[in-house]
C-alpha positions as CSV (number, residue, x, y, z in Angstrom):
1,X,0.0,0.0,0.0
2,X,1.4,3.4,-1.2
3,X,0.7,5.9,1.9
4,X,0.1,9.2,-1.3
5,X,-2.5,7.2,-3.0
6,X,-4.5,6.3,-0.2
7,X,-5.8,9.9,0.5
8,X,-9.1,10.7,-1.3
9,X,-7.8,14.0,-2.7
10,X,-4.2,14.3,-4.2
11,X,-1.6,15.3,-1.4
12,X,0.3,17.9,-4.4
13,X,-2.7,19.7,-4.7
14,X,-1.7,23.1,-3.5
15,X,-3.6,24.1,-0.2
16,X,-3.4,28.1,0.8
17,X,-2.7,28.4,4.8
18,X,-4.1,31.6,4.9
19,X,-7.3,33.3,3.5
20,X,-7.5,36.7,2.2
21,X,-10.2,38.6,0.8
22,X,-8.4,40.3,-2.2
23,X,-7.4,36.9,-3.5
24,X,-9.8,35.5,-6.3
25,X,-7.2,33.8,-8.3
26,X,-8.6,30.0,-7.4
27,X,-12.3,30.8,-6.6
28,X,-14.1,27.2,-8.0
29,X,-11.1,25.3,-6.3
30,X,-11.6,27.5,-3.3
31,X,-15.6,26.5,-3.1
32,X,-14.4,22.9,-3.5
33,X,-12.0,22.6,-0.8
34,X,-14.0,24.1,1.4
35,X,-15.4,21.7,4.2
36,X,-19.2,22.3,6.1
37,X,-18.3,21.5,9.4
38,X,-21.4,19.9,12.0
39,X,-20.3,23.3,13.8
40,X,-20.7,25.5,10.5
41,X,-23.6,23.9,9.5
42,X,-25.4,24.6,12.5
43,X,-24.1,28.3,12.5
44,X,-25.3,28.7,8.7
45,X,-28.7,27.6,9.7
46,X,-30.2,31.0,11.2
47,X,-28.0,33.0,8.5
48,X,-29.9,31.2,5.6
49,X,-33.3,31.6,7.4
50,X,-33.2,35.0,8.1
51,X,-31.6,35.5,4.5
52,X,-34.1,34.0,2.7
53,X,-36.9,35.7,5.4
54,X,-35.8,38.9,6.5
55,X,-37.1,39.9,9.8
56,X,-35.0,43.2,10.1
57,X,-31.4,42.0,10.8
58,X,-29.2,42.8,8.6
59,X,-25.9,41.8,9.8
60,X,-24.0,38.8,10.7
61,X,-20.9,39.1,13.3
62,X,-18.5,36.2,12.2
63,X,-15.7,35.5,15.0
64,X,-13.0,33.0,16.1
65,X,-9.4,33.3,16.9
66,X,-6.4,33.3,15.0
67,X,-6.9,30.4,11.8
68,X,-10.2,29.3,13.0
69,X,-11.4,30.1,9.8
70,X,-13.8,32.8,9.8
71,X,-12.3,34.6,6.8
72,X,-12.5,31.3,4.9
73,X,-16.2,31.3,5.5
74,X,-16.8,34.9,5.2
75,X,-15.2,34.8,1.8
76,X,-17.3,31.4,0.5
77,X,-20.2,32.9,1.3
78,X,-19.7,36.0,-0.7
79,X,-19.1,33.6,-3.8
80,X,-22.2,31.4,-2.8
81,X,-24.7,34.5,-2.3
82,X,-23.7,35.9,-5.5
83,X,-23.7,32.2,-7.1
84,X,-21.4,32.9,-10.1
85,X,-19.8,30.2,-12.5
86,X,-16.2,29.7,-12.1
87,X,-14.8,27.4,-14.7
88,X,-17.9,26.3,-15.7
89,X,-19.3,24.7,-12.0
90,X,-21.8,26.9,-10.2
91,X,-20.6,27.9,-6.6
92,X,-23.9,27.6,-5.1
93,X,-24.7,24.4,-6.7
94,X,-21.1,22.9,-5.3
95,X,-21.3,23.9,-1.8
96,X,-25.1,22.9,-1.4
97,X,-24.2,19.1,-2.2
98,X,-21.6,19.1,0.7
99,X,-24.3,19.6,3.0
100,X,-25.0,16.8,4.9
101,X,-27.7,14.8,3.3
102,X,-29.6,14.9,6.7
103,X,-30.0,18.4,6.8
104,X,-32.5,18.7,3.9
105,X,-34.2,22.3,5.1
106,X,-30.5,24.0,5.0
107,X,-29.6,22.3,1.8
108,X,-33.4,23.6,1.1
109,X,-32.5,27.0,2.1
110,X,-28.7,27.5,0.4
111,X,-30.2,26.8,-2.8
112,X,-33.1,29.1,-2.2
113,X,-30.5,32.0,-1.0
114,X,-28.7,31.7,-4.7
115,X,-31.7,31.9,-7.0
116,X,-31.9,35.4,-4.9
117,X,-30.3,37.8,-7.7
118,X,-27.2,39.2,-6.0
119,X,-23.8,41.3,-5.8
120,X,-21.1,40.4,-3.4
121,X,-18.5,43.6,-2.2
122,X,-15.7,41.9,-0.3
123,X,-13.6,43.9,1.1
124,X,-10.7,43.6,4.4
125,X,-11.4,46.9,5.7
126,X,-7.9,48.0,7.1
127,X,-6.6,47.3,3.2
128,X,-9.3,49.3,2.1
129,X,-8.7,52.4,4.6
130,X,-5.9,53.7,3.1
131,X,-8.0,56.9,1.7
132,X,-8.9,57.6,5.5
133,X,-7.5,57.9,9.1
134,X,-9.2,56.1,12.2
135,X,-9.7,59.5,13.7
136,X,-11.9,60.4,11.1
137,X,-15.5,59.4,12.7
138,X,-17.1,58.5,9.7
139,X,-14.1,56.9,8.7
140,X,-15.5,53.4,8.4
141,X,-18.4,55.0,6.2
142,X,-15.9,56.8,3.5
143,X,-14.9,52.8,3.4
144,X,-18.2,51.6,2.1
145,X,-18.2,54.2,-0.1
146,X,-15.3,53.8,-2.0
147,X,-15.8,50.0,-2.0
148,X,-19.2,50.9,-3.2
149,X,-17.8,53.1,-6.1
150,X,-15.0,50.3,-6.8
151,X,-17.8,47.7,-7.5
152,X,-19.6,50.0,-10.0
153,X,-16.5,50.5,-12.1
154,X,-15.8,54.2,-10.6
155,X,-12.7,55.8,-8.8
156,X,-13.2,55.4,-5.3
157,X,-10.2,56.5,-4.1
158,X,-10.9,60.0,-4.9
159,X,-15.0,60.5,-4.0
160,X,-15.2,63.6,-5.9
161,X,-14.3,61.5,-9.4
162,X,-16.2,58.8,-8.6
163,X,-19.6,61.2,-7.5
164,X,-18.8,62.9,-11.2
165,X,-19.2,59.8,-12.6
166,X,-22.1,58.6,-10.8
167,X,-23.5,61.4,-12.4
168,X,-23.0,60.7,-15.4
169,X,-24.5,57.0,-14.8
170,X,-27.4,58.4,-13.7
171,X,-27.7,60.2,-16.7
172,X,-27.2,57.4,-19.1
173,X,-24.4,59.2,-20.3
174,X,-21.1,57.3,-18.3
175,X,-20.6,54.8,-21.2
176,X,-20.6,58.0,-23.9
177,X,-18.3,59.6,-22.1
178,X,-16.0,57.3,-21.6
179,X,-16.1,56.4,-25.1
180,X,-15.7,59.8,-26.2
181,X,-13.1,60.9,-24.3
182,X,-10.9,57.8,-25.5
183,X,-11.5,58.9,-28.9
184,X,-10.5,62.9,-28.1
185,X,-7.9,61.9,-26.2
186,X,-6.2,58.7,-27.2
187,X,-6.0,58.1,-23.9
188,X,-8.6,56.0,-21.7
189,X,-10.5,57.7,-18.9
190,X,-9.7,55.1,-16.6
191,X,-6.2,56.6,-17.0
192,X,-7.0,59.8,-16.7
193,X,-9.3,60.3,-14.1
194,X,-6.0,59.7,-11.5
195,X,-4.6,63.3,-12.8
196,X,-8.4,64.9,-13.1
197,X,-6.9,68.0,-11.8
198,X,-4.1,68.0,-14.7
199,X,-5.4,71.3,-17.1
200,X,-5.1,69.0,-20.4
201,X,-7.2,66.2,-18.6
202,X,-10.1,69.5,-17.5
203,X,-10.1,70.3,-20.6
204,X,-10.6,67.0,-21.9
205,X,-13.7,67.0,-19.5
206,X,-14.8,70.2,-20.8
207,X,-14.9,69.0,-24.4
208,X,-17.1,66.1,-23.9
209,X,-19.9,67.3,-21.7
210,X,-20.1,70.4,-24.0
211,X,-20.8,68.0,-26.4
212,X,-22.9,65.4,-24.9
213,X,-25.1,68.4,-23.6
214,X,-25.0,70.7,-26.5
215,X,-23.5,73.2,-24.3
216,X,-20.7,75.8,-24.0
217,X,-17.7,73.5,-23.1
218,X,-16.3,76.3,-20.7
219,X,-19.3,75.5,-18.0
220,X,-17.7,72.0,-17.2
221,X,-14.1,73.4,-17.0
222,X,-14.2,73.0,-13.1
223,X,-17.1,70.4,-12.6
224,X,-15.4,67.9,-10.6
225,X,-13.2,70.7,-8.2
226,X,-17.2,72.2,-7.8
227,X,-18.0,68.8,-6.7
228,X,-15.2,68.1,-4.6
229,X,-16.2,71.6,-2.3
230,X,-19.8,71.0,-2.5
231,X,-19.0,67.1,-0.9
232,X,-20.4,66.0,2.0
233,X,-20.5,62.5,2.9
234,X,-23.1,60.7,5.1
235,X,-24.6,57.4,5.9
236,X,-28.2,58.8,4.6
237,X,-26.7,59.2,1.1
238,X,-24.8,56.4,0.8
239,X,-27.8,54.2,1.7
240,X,-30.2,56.6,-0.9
241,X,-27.2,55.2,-3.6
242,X,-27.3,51.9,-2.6
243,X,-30.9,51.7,-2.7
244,X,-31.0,53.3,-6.1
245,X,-28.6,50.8,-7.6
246,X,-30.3,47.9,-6.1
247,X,-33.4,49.5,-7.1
248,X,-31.5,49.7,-11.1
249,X,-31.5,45.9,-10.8
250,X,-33.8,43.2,-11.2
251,X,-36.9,42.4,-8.7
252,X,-35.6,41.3,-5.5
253,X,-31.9,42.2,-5.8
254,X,-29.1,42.0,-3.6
255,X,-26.5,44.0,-2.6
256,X,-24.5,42.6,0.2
257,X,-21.0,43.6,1.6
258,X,-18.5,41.3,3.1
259,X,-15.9,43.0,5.7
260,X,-13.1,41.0,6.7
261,X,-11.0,42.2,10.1
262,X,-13.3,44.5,11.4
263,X,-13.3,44.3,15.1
264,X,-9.4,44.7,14.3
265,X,-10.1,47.8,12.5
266,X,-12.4,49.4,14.9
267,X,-10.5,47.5,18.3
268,X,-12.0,49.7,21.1
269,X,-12.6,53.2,18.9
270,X,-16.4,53.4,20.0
271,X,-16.8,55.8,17.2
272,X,-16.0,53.7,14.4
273,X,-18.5,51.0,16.2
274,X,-20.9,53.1,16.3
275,X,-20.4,54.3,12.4
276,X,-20.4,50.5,11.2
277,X,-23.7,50.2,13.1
278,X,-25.4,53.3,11.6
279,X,-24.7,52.4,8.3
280,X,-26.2,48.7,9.0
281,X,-28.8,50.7,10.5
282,X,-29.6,53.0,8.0
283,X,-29.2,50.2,4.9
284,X,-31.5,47.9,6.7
285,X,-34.5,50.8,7.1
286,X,-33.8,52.3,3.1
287,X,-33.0,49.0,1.3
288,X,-35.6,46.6,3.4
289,X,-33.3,44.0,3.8
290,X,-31.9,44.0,0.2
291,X,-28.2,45.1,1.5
292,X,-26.4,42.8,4.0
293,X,-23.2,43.2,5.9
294,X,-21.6,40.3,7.0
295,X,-18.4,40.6,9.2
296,X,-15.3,39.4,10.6
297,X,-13.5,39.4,14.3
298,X,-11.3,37.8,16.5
299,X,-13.9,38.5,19.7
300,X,-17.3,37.9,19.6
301,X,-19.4,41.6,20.1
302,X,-20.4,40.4,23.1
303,X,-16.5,40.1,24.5
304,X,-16.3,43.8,23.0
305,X,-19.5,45.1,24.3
306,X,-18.8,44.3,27.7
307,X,-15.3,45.8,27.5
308,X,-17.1,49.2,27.2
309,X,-17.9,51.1,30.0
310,X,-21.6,51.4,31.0
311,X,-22.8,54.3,29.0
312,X,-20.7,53.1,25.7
313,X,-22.3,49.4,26.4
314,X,-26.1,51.2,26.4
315,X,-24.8,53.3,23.1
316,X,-23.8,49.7,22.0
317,X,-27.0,47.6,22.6
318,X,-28.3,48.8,19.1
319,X,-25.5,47.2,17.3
320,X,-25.9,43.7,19.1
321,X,-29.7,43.7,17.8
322,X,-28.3,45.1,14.2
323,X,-25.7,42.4,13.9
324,X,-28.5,39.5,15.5
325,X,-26.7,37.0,13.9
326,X,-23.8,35.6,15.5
327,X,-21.1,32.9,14.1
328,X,-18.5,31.9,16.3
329,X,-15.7,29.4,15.1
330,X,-13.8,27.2,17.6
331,X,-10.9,24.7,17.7
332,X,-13.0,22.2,17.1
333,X,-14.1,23.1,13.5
334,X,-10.6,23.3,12.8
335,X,-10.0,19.0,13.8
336,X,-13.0,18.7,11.6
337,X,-11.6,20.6,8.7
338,X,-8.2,18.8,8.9
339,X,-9.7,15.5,9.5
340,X,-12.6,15.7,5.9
341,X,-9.9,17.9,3.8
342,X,-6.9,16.5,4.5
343,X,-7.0,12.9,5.8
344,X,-10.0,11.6,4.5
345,X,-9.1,8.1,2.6
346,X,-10.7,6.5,-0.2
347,X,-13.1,3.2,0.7
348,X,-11.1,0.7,-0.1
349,X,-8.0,1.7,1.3
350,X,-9.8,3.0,4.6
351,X,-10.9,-1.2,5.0
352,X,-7.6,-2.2,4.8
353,X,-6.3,0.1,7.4
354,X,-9.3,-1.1,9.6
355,X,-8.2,-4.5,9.4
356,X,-4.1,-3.4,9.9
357,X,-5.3,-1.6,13.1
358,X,-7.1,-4.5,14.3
359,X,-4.5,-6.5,14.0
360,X,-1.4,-4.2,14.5
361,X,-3.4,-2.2,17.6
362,X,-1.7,-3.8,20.5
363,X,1.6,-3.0,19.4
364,X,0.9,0.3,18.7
365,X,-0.6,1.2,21.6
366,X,2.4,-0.6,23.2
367,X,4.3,2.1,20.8
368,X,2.3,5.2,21.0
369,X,2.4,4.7,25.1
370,X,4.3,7.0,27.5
371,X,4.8,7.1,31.1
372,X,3.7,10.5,33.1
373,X,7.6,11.4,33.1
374,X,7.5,11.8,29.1
């Protein structure tokens, strides 16, 4: 018996040790791999419920320490929600037949979940807060919306751009512009808008709108600096946007944004906490349970509630109803991981080991036995 071909999956396959959100170089092998603990299952039951029947939560707290796999999850679910084809295999259709073929109503309830037209943002938040500082109170807001922006195929990394060009989506007139200011310029906009305040790139600008409006060119010279002074950012707007592009989409639409390291982000700034659960708030109440957040952290938000003092845990109760739903990953999901992704042998290899072990299990506990002084 050759020890590599007794395994069920090949032992060269190439296994990443650690999860990240940005990565979506492997997504169908990803969705594969992946294993449905009895612990996960039993975590994913409520989720998918309240998914599929919102009652007004909105957001899911995800936690577990260090490798426990909570960014795993929180990124498998973004693919399943959203259901896309990756090298030809559906990814809700793959992880609902590794449900356990007991659990018929959660099986029942993934596949309802991905016939639910749907986007997926997934974001880690402290790679994504580069444009901000953490002293900046809104500062987990000017996340979303440059995440936001990103997933619409705008600039989010300079909000006054990206509100131009929003503009013109709403307009109808993005797509023209963009194709005409290629053709004026040689250059493409997606290139340009990173020097918008260049004067050859404003005049560029200019140029095009006077044209697409039949209008003099010299009242768009300054458009996006009048934007940029006129800007004012709040969780009210951002939710009206949301809404509006859900709204944009087919009936019963999704938007739904996956945040990974959160309660690292926001640690003990009760600020930022209280930002993340505004915006839940305020998406929950606009979008009526069309936008999801789903989050991760290394302590449950109960552990981070009651490190607040008593007036910042009564500011705080809001955010435990907001975020209702609660996974938390232990060590023992990670023995069950190893034990189905790695270990598990094929049938008839797995008999013959039975009947080694039967034989052989004298001597090796014999072997395997030590004394209490090691």
């Amino acid at each position: 018996m050759i020890i590599k071909n007794i395994f069920d999956k090949n032992i060269n396959r190439n296994i990443e040790t650690v999860i990240k959100a940005d990565d979506r170089e492997n997504i169908s092998s990803e969705v594969e791999e992946y294993v449905i603990t009895r612990e996960i299952a039993s975590r994913l039951e409520p989720f998918f419920e309240s998914y599929n029947n919102y009652h007004g939560v909105n957001g899911v707290w995800i936690s577990g320490f260090f490798g426990s796999g909570k960014s795993h999850l929180l990124k498998i679910l973004s693919y399943v929600l959203e259901d896309k084809t990756y090298d030809g295999k559906s990814s809700g259709e793959i992880f609902a037949n590794k449900i356990d073929s007991n659990n018929a109503l959660l099986k029942a309830n993934v596949t309802k979940a991905t016939r639910i037209p749907s986007e997926s943002v997934l974001f880690n938040i402290d790679q994504q807060a580069q444009i901000t500082t953490k002293s900046d109170e809104n500062a987990v807001l000017s996340v979303f919306y440059k995440v936001f922006y990103d997933h619409l195929g705008f600039f989010g990394a300079q909000m006054p751009v990206a509100q131009f060009e929003h503009w013109l989506y709403n307009e109808k007139k993005y797509a023209a512009f963009v194709e005409q200011y290629n053709s004026l310029t040689g250059i493409t906009w997606e290139t340009d808008r990173r020097k918008y305040f260049a004067p050859k790139v404003k005049d560029a600008i200019s140029k095009v709108l006077g044209g697409l409006y039949n209008d003099d060119p010299s009242k768009y010279k300054s458009i996006i600096d009048e934007i940029r002074k006129d800007l004012r950012l709040s969780i009210e707007d951002f939710s009206e946007r949301v809404n509006s592009y859900i709204k944009s989409k087919e009936k019963g639409f999704h938007l739904n944004f996956f945040v990974d390291e959160v309660g690292q982000y926001i640690s003990d700034n009760t600020k930022l906490m209280l930002n993340l659960q505004t915006i839940a708030e305020s998406l929950a109440t606009k979008t009526r349970g069309h936008a999801w957040i789903l989050v991760t952290s290394q302590e449950d938000m109960e552990k981070v509630v009651l490190d607040m003092n008593a007036k910042q845990q009564n500011d705080f109760s809001r955010i435990q109803a907001r975020f209702g739903i609660k996974m938390n990953l232990s060590s023992a999901n990670v023995d069950e991981v190893i034990e189905k992704r790695l270990l598990k042998k094929k049938s008839e290899p797995q008999e013959q080991l039975k009947e080694i072990f039967n034989k052989e299990k004298v001597h090796l506990e014999s072997l395997l036995s030590f004394s209490e002084e090691g």
